[in-house]
N, C-alpha and C positions, 0 to 999 in steps of 0.2 A: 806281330810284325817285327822282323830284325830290324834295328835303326845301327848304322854304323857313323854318321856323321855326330850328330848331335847326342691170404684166405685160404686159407685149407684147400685145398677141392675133396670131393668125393666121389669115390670111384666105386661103379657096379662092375661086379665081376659074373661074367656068364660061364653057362659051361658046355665046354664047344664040344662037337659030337666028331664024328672018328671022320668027317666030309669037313671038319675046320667051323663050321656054322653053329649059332649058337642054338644050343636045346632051349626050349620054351614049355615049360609044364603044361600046365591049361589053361584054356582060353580065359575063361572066369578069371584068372589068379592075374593074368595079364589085367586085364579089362581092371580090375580090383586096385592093380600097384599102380596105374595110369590114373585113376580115380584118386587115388590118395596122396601120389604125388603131384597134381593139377591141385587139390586141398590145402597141401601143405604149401606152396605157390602161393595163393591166394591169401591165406593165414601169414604169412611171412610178410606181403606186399603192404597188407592190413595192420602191421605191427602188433597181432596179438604177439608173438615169439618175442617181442622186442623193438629195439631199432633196428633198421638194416645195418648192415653191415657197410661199415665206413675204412677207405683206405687214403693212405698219404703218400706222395708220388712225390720224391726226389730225384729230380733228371741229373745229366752227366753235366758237371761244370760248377755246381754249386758250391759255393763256401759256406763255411761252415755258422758265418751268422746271417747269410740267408738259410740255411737248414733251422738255425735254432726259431729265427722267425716264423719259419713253414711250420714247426710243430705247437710253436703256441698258437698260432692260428688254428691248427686244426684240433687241440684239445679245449682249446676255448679258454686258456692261460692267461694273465698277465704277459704284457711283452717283458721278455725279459728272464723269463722265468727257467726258461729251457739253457738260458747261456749260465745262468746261477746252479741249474741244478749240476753241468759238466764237474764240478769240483767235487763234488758230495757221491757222483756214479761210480765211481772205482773202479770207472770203463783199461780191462784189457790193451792195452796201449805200451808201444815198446818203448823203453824207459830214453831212447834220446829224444823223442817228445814233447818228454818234460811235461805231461798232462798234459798238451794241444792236440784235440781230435781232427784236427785239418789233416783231410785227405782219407779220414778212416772211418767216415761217416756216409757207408755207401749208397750211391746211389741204385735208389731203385720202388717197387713199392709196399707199401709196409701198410697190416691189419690195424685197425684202429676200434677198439673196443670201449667199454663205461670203464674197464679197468686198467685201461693205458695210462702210463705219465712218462712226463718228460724224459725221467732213468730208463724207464724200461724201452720209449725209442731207441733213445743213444745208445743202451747196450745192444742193442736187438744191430742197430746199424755197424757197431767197432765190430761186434761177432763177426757179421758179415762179412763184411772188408779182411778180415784177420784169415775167413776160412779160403774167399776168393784168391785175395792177394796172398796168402803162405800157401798156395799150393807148389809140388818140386818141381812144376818147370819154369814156374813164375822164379823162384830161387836161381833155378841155372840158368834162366834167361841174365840174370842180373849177374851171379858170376862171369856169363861167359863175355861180361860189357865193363867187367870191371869196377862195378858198382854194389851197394848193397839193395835190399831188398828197398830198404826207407828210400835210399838215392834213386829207384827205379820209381818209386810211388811220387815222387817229386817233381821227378823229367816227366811223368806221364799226368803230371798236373798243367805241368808249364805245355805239354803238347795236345792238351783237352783246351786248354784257354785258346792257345793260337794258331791251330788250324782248322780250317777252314771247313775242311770235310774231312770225314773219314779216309778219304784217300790218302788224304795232303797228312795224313800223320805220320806215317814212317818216316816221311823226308824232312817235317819238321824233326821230329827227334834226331834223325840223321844229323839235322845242323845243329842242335845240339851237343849230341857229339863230340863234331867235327871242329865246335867252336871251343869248346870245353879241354879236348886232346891238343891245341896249339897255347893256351893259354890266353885267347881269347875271352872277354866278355860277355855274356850272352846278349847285353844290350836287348832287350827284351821288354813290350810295352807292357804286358799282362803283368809282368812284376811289378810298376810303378804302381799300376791302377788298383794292384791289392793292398802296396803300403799305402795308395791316397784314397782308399776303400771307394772307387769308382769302377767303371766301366767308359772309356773313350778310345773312340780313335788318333783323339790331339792329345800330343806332348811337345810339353815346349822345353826350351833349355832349363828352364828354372826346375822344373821335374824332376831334369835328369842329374840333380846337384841335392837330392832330398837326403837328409840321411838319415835313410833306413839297412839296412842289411838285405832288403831287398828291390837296391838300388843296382842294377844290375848292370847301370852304366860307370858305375862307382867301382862296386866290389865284381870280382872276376869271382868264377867257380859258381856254385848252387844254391837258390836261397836255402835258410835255415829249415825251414817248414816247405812241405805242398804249398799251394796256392787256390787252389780248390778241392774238391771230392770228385776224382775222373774215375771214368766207366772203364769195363775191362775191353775197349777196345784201346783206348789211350794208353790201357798198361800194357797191352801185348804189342803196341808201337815200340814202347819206351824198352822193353827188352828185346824188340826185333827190327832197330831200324831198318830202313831201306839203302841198299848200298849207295853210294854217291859222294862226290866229294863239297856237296854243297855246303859254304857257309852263309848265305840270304837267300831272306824271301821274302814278298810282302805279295799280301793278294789287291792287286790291279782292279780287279772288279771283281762281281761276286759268280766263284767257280772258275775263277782264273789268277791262281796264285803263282808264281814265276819264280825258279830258285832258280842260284846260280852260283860260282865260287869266284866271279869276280864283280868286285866294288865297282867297275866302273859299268857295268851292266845293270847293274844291281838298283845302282843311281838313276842307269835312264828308266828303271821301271817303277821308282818311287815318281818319278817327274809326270809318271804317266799315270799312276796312284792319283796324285795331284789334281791331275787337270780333269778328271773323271769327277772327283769329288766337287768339283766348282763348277764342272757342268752340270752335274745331280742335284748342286745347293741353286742355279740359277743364275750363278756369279758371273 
């Protein structure tokens, strides 16, 4: 919310007859690969082959010491062990960084094996991120916004945190933007709740006086780093806003976010923000 006041797959290949249909030798040889793949089925379910095959599911929005959490959970680590191992992975990482994987630890989901570790996640994730996010239109999307490719992975961080829906992303980044081209503030919650490593809808004045660099009511322009790990729809936001000249927004209730580019509109939809939330608490 703007605040202005305060697995492999494997694939069978047939072969298709001169009708586009696929040819089938004989009946026996069918009957026979159905026979032995229902075996193989059953053998696998049984865990002679092994363990099943196990994967780890990082969704759009995560930070990166919820990621390191997810992976010692799922390799059965020490907590801890996955943020210790970042220094030692010599993960790919563009050098203004500064060795911080925030934002390059992509979401998505990833094979988990007996011979997985911590490095081989994280590298397996920065790869990812690097192949998705350096593609050339992702680059000219960023030139053509006047940003770098890092600055577009940032805006597309802060537009994963705070909208809404999918919809509501272009125009969030929009005010981005829009706030950013005037010299504006971003004034921006999802930045405080990452230097006060929470998650809230309350900020109070004493928040917005914290100093961090990603006091975003303090410092004007872009924090230093992302703020989470956003999905590639938040980056193709953050390189294609939506036209508009909006600078706020706050979502009213939920699937009803209201932008606007005047303050005093802007106000009566926080009041209305407001009064939603203390009917919802009971107040």
């Amino acid at each position: 919310m703007v605040n202005e006041s305060l697995d492999t797959r494997r694939h069978h290949w047939t072969r298709p007859t001169s009708r586009g249909r696929p040819a089938l030798q004989a009946g026996v040889v069918l009957v026979l690969g159905v026979a032995v793949a229902v075996l193989v089925l059953l053998l696998a379910r049984e865990g002679m082959f092994g363990p099943p095959p196990r994967t780890l599911v990082i969704p759009e929005g995560r930070r990166a010491s919820q990621v390191y959490a997810a992976v010692d959970r799922s390799l059965d680590v020490p907590p801890g062990t996955t943020r210790k191992a970042v220094g030692k992975a010599d993960l790919a990482l563009p050098p203004e960084v500064k060795g911080n994987p925030e934002g390059y630890l992509f979401p998505a989901t990833y094979p988990v094996t007996s011979g997985t570790t911590p490095t081989s996640l994280l590298t397996y994730m920065v790869d990812t991120a690097r192949q998705r996010f350096g593609a050339d239109h992702i680059a000219a999307g960023a030139r053509r916004n006047n940003v770098s490719v890092h600055q577009a992975l940032t805006i597309a961080s802060i537009v994963q945190a705070e909208a809404g829906t999918t919809a509501d992303m272009g125009k969030v980044s929009r005010v981005i933007y829009n706030r950013l081209a005037r010299g504006m503030p971003l004034q921006m919650d999802s930045m405080l709740n990452y230097a006060l490593r929470r998650s809230t809808l309350d900020t109070t004045a004493d928040d917005t006086k914290i100093d961090s660099a990603y006091n975003s009511y303090e410092h004007r322009g872009l924090p230093p780093t992302p703020i989470d790990n956003p999905g590639e729809q938040a980056m193709e936001a953050a390189i294609t806003p939506t036209p508009g000249p909006w600078l706020y927004f706050v979502t009213v209730a939920p699937g009803d976010t209201r932008f606007t580019d005047s303050y005093a509109e802007h106000q009566r939809n926080v009041q209305e923000f407001n009064r939603n939330r203390l009917e919802a608490s009971g107040s």
